[in-house]
C-alpha positions in Angstrom: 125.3 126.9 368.1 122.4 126.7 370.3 121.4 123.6 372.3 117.4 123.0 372.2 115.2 123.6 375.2 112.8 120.4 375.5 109.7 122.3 376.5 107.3 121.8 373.6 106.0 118.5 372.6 105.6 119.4 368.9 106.4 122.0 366.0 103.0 122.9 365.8 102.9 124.1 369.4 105.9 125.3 369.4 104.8 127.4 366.2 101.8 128.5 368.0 103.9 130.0 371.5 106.6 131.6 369.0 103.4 133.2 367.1 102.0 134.6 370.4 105.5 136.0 370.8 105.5 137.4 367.5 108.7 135.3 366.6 108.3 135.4 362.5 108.5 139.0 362.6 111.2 140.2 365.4 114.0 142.0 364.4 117.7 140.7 365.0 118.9 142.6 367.5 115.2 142.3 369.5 115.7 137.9 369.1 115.5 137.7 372.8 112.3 140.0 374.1 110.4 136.7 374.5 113.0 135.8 376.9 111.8 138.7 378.9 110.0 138.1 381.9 109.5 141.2 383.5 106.1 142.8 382.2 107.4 146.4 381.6 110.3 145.7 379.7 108.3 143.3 377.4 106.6 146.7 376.4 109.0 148.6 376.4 111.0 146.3 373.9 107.4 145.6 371.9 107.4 149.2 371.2 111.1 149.1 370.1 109.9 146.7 367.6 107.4 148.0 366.1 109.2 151.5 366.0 112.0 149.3 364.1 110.1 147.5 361.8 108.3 150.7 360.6 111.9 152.2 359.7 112.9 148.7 358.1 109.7 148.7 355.6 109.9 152.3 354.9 113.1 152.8 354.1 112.9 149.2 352.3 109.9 151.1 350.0 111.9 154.4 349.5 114.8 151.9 347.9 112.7 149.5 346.0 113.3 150.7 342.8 117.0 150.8 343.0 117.1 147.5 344.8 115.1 146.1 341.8 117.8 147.6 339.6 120.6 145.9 341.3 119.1 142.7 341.6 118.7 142.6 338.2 121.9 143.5 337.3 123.1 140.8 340.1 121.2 138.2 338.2 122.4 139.1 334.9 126.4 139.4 335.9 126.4 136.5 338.2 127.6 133.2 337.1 125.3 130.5 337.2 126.7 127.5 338.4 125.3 123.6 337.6 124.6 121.0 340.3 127.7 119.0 341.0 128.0 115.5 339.4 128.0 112.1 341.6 125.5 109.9 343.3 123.0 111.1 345.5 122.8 108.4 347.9 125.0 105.4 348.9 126.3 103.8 352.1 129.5 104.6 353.2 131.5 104.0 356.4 131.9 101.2 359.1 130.2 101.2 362.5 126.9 101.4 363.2 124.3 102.4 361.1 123.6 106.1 360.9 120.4 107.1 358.3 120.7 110.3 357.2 118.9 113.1 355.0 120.2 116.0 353.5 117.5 118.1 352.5 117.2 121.8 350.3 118.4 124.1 348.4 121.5 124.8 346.1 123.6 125.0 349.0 122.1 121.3 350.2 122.6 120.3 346.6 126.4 121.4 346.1 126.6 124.3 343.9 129.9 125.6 344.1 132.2 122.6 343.3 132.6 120.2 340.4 131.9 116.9 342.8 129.1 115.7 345.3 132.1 114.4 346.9 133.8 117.9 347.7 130.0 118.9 348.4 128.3 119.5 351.8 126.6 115.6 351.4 130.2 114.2 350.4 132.4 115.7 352.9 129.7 115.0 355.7 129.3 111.7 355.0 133.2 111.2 354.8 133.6 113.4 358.2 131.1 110.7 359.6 131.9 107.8 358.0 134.9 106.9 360.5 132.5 106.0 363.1 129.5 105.0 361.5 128.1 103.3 358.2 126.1 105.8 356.9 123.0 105.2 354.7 122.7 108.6 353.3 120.1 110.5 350.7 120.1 114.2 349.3 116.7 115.5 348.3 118.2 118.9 346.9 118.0 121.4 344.4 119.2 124.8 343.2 116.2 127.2 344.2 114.2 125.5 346.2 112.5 127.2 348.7 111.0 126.0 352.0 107.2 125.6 350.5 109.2 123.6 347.3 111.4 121.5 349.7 107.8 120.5 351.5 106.3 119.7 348.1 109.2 117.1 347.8 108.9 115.5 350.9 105.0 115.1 350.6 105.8 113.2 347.3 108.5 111.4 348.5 108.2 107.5 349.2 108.4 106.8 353.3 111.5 106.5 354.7 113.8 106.4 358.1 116.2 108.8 358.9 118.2 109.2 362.2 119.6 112.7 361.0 117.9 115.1 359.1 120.1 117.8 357.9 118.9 121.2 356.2 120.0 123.9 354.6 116.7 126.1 353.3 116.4 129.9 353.4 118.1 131.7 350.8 115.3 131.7 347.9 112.9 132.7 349.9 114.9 135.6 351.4 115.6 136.8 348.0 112.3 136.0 346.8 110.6 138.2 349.6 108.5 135.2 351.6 107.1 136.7 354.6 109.5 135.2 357.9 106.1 134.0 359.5 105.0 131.9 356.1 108.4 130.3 356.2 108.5 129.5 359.5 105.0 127.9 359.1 106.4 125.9 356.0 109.5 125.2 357.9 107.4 123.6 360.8 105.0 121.6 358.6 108.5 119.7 356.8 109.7 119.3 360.5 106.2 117.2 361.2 106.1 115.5 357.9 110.1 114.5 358.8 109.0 113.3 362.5 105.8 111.4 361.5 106.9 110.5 357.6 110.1 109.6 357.9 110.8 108.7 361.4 113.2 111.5 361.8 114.8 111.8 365.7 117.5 114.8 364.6 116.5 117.3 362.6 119.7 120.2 362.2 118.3 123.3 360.9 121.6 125.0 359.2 121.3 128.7 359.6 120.7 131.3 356.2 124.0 132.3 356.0 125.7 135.4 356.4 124.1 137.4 353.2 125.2 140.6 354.3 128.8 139.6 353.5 128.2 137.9 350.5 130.7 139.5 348.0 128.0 138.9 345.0 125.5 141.3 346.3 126.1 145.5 346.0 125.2 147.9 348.7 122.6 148.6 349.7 120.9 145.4 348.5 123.7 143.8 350.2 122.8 145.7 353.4 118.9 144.8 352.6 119.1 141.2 351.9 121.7 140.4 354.5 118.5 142.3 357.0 116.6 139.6 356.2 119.0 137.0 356.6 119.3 138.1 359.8 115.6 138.0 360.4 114.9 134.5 359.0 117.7 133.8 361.8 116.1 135.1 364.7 112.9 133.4 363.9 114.6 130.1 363.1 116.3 130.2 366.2 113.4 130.7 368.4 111.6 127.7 366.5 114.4 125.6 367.2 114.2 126.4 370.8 110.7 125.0 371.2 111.1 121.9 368.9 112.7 118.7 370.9 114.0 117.1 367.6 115.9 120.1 366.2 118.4 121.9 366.7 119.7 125.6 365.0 123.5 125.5 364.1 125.3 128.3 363.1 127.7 127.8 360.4 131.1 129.9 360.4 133.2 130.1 357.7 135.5 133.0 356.0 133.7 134.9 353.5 136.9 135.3 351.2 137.1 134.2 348.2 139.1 131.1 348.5 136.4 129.7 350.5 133.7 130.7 348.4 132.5 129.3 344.7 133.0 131.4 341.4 130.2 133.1 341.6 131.0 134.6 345.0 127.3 133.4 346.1 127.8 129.7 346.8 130.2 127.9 349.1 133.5 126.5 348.1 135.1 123.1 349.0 137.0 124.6 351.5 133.7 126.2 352.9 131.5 123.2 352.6 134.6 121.0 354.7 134.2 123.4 357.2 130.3 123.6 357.7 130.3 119.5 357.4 132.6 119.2 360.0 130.7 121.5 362.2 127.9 119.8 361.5 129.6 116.4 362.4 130.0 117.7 365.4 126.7 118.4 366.6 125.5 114.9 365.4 128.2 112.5 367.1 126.9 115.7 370.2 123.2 114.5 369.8 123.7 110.8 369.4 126.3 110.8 372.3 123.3 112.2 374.6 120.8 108.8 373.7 121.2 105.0 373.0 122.1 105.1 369.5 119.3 102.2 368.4 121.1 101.0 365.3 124.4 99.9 367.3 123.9 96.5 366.0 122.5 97.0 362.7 125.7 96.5 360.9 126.0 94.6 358.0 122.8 94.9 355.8 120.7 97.4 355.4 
């Protein structure tokens, strides 16, 4: 998990420093050259890069055609699992009041269990329900990507939210969007949440581990799980120059009693674990202002 430096005002500038550093396109291991402050090692690892991302998109052409077959076979083998049943919003909880968002994609949505309660939005809201009365809301759905996830926000009716939690990524790793276009996306839903919606947390909840996902052959395995990685870095660095959010790494076994049928999606167990993680780094972020809504207890 990594804490947010407060040095950009906005996403949009913090999107246009991380663009001069070239942050939707660095390679994992090379997440920290804009960290660098000495001149010659910034060319040194600039050269590293490039050198890097030539090998990347080479051998990534010279294994198209069999990573086309395998994805194909991956689709048509895999499972595909519905969106759990149960009510996507509700207040639940004593305390004060605590609006929050869960926003994206199949993972945001569930897939994986039978019940929003034993979902990512059910087990976080129970995790935080001790301590406050949460007026909660999942905008979600099974592949979504981050321009489709913006598209629901813009049509959305106005709103407050305290928290804003995501969980966007996956579709458009698999579906080959370009880490700069993404990040772009990714910082025009951060504005919309801030200006929109009144949004003062956002938690941006990392791709997840795709190079361990038991689903996926080698070397697509190997491929996608590359770009997982990629998405990462670049989230990461947005993060770091957005005052509102925050990048949380989620950490759970990838064995299969943590993971859904289809070995793709999370399992109860899994989703518990990232909720509570998650739980965490709210009750972190509220702890560090004057919660507003102290009061606001009875009616919403």
């Amino acid at each position: 998990m990594m804490k947010v430096n407060h040095g950009y005002e906005t996403p949009k500038q913090a999107l246009e420093t991380n663009s001069k550093a070239r942050c939707g396109v660095l390679h994992p291991p090379l997440c920290g050259i804009v960290r660098l402050t000495n001149f010659n090692s910034l060319r040194f690892w600039n050269l590293s890069l490039t050198i890097n991302k030539m090998r990347y998109k080479f051998a990534a052409i010279a294994l198209a055609p069999f990573l086309i077959m395998q994805a194909l076979y991956v689709r048509c083998v895999t499972p595909k699992l519905p969106e759990p049943s149960g009510k996507r919003s509700g207040v639940d909880g004593s305390g004060p009041l605590l609006r929050l968002l869960i926003l994206g994609d199949s993972a945001a949505a569930g897939v994986g269990v039978s019940t929003q309660g034993q979902s990512l939005s059910g087990q976080l809201v129970n995790a935080l329900g001790a301590e406050f009365k949460v007026s909660w809301k999942l905008i979600a759905q099974a592949g979504h990507k981050a321009k489709d996830v913006l598209r629901e926000l813009t049509m959305a009716s106005p709103e407050s939210f305290d928290i804003v939690v995501t969980s966007i990524g996956v579709n458009d790793v698999t579906h080959g969007t370009m880490t700069k276009r993404w990040i772009n996306q990714l910082g025009q839903m951060v504005e919309l949440l801030q200006s929109k919606f009144h949004s003062r947390h956002i938690i941006l909840s990392c791709v997840p581990p795709m190079h361990l996902f038991p689903a996926l052959p080698q070397p697509l395995r190997f491929y996608i799980g590359s770009r997982a990685k990629q998405f990462n870095s670049a989230l990461n660095l947005f993060a770091d120059g957005c005052k509102a959010c925050e990048f949380v790494t989620i950490n759970f076994p990838m064995e299969a009693a943590y993971m859904a049928d289809d070995g793709f999606h999370p399992g109860a167990l899994a989703y518990k674990i990232w909720a509570n993680q998650l739980a965490v780094v709210i009750r972190s972020r509220l702890a560090e202002e004057e919660f507003p809504n102290k009061n606001e207890k009875n009616i919403i």
